[in-house]
C-alpha positions as CSV (number, residue, x, y, z in Angstrom):
1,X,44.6,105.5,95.0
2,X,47.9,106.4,94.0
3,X,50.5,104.3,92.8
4,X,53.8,104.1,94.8
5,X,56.6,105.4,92.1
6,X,59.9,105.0,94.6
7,X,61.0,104.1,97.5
8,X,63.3,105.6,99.5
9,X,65.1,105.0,103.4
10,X,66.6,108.2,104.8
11,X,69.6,107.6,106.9
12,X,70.9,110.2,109.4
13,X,74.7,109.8,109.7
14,X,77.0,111.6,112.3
15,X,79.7,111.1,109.9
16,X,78.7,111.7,106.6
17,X,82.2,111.5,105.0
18,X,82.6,108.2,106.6
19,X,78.9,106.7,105.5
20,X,79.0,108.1,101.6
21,X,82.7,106.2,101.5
22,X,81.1,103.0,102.9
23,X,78.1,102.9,101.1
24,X,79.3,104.7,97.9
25,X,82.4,103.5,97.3
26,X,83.1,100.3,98.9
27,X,79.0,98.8,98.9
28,X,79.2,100.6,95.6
29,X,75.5,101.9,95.8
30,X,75.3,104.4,92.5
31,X,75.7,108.4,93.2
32,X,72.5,109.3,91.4
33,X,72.0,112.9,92.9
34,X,73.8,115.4,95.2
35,X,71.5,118.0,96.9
36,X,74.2,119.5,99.3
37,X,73.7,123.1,100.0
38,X,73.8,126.2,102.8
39,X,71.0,123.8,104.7
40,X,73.3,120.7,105.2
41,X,74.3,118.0,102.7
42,X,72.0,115.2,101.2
43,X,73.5,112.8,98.8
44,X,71.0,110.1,96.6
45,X,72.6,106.7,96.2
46,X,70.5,103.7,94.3
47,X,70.5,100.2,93.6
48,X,69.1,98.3,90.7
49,X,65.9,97.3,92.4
50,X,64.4,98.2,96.0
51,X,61.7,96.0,98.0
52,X,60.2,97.0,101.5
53,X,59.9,93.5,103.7
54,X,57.8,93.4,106.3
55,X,58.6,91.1,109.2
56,X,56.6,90.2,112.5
57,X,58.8,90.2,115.3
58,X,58.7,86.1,115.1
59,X,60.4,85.8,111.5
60,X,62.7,88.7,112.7
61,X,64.2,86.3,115.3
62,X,63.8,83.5,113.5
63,X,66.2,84.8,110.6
64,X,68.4,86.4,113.7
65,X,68.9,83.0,114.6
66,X,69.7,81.8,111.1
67,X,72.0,84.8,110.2
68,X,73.9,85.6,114.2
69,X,72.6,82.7,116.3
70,X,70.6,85.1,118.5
71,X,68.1,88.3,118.2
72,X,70.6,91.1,117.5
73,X,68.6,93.6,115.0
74,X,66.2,96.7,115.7
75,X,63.3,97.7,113.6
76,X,65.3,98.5,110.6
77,X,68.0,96.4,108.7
78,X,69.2,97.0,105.2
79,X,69.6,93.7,103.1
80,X,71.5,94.0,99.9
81,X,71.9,91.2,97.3
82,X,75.5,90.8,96.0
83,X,77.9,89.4,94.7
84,X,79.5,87.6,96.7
85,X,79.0,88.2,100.3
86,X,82.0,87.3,102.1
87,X,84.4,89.4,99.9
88,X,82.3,92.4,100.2
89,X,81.9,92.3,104.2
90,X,85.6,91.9,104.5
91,X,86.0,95.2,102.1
92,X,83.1,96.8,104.3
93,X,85.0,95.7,107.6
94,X,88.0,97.5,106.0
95,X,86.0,100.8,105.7
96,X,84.6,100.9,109.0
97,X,81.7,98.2,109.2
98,X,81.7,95.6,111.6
99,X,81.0,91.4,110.8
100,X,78.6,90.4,113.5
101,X,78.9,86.8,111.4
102,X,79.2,85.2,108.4
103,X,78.9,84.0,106.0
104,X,76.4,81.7,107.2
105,X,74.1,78.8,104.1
106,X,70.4,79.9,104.9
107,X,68.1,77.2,104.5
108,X,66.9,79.1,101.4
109,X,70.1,78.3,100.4
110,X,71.5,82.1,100.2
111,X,75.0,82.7,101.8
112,X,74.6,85.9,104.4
113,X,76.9,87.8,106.2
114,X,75.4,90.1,109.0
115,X,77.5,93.4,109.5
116,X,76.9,97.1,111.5
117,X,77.5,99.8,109.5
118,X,79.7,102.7,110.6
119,X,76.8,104.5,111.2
120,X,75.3,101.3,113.3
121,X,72.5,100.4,110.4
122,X,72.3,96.6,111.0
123,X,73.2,94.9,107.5
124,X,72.8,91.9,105.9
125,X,74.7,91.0,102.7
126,X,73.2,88.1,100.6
127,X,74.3,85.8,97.5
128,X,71.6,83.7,96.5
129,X,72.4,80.0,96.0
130,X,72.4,78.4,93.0
């Protein structure tokens, strides 16, 4: 069997000006390739670590609840550890995103702020609690 190296998610964006500022420069995800060409443009933006997290459609609503107070994300949603949470969705509002809520105290004790992307990727931003 092999061994999974990477991980990536592929986002199509109508407006990829708009999406590389947002996630680039203001999430500040790392420029680590550009593959633009004749065929269309592809840039490769990284954090410092990645995780795929599977949810049933129970936990799913369950942290809804927790994060917007109701069931509000599709299949996919981005979470991103930062920081600090609140200061960064009000920068992200800034460039386009839009606060669904937040910042909300998890019971895990993180403090999340649930936002739509430009692009309308469903995020959540995290700070985990002391």
């Amino acid at each position: 069997m092999a061994e999974v190296r990477e991980l990536r998610v592929t986002l199509t964006v109508d407006d990829f000006d708009a999406a590389l500022a947002f996630y680039r420069d203001t999430l500040g995800l790392e420029q680590l390739a550009d593959w633009s060409g004749d065929d269309g443009r592809v840039v490769l933006l990284g954090a410092a670590a990645g995780r795929l997290e599977l949810f049933d459609e129970r936990q799913a609503e369950s942290v809804d609840r927790i994060e917007v107070g109701r069931r509000v994300a599709g299949k996919v949603r981005l979470a991103f550890e930062v920081d600090d949470s609140g200061e960064l969705a009000e920068r992200l509002a800034t460039a386009g995103g839009e606060v669904i809520t937040g910042p909300v105290e998890t019971p895990w004790g993180d403090r999340n702020v649930r936002l739509t992307s430009p692009d309308g990727t469903q995020l959540t931003l995290f700070t985990p609690g002391g």
